[in-house]
Each structure stands twice: as C-alpha cells, then as structure tokens.
C-alpha positions, 0 to 999 in steps of 0.5 A: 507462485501464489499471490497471498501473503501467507504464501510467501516463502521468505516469511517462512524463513524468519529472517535467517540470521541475516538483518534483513525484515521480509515482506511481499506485495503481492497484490501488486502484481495481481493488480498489474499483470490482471490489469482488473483488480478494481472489477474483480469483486473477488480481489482483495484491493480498492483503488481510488484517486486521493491526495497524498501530501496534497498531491493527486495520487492514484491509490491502491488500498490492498489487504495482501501488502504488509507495508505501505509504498510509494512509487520512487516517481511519485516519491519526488514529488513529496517534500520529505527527505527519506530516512534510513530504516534499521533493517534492509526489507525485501519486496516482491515486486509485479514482475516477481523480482525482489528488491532491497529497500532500507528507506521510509518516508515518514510523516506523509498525509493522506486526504481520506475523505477531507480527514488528514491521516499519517502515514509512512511509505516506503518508497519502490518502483511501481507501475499502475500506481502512486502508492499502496495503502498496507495492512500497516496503515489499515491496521492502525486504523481500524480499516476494512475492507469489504471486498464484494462492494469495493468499500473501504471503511475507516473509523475516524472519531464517532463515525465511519468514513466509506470510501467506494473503490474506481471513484476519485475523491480529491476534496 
C-alpha cells in the first residue's frame, strides 16, 4: 500500500456510521522499515533529540501524521494521567497493523528551541521513536517543513525558530 496519507483507505470511509475517528501514520513506518528517513531529502520528516516534559525524547516531526503520538514506553515516563477522548481512533502502525486508540495525554510540553510549546499526544506502541510531532501541532503552529534542507520552522512571536533535522537540541 502507499504510505501518503491521502492514500489511506480508512479516510475514505468516513467513518461509517461507526464512532470511530480514522487516522493513518504512515510515515512511521516509512521511517522504521526504511530505516533512512533523516537522509532521505526526499522524505517528508525531520527527526531530532528535544525535551518533552523536560525528558530527552528522540523526535520525529512528519508531515504524513494527521496526530501527535507518544510511545506507551516514553509515555510512563510523563507525569500526566491520560484522558479518555470521545471517539475511538484508529492508527496504522510500521508493521501496517491498526490499532484502536481512545487516550490523549494533554498538556505536554515541548522544548523547541529553549520555547515551551503545548501539546497533546496520543500515546501508541512506536519502535525507533519517543514521539512524532503530527500535522496537528504543525498546523497550530504555523510550522514548515522544508524537506530538501531537513529544516523545521516555527514562528514563535516576531521570529522564526529553525530547527535542522539529525541534531540534538537539549538546551
């Protein structure tokens, strides 16, 4: 199957009258199986090491995931008990297994640059990484992504915070 998004078969179903909120991470399998997604300049993910919840966490910021997730391993390690969400959500996991998901741990924070950022993740099994950074976040915050230079951007106030991707930034 393809790995995109728009691929995704279960976001074509629209949701079938079942309660359940579709979702697909693709790019975490693209990143797991590849194994190369940081020198790849044609992928669509930056990865790098930063504090989250002023833990070092290894990070993958990936334009293919619609959410945020945290691994259930890193997961112990935050001092904030998960919440219930309303819908059941469905993720496509590296191995292509679906699993159900009806938790979300709010109120994260993530150390971008020496910036606190909120964020909500859900937590899921993951293999290489401690968390993916989704289009949600990416998209409250005005983030880009330039794939070719492995830079994430962020406006944050009246400047831009330029991440490049494979560095660890811990400050």
């Amino acid at each position: 199957p393809g790995h995109f998004k728009r691929d995704c078969p279960k976001l074509n179903n629209k949701n079938g009258g079942n309660g359940n909120a579709q979702g697909c991470v693709y790019a975490v399998g693209n990143a797991e199986r590849n194994g190369n997604a940081t020198g790849n300049p044609d992928s669509n993910v930056v990865t790098g090491t930063f504090l989250l919840n002023n833990r070092y966490a290894s990070i993958l910021f990936d334009t293919d995931a619609d959410r945020s997730f945290v691994s259930t391993a890193f997961s112990s390690l935050i001092d904030i008990i998960p919440t219930p969400l309303d819908n059941h959500y469905d993720v496509e996991l590296a191995d292509e297994k679906i699993v159900g998901i009806n938790t979300i741990i709010r109120g994260c924070t993530l150390n971008f640059l020496n910036n606190p950022f909120t964020i909500d993740l859900m937590p899921v099994e993951l293999g290489s990484f401690d968390a993916i950074i989704g289009m949600d976040w990416l998209r409250r915050h005005h983030a880009m992504i330039v794939c070719d230079e492995k830079l994430v951007r962020v406006p944050f106030w009246n400047e831009t915070l330029v991440f490049r991707g494979a560095e660890s930034y811990i400050g």
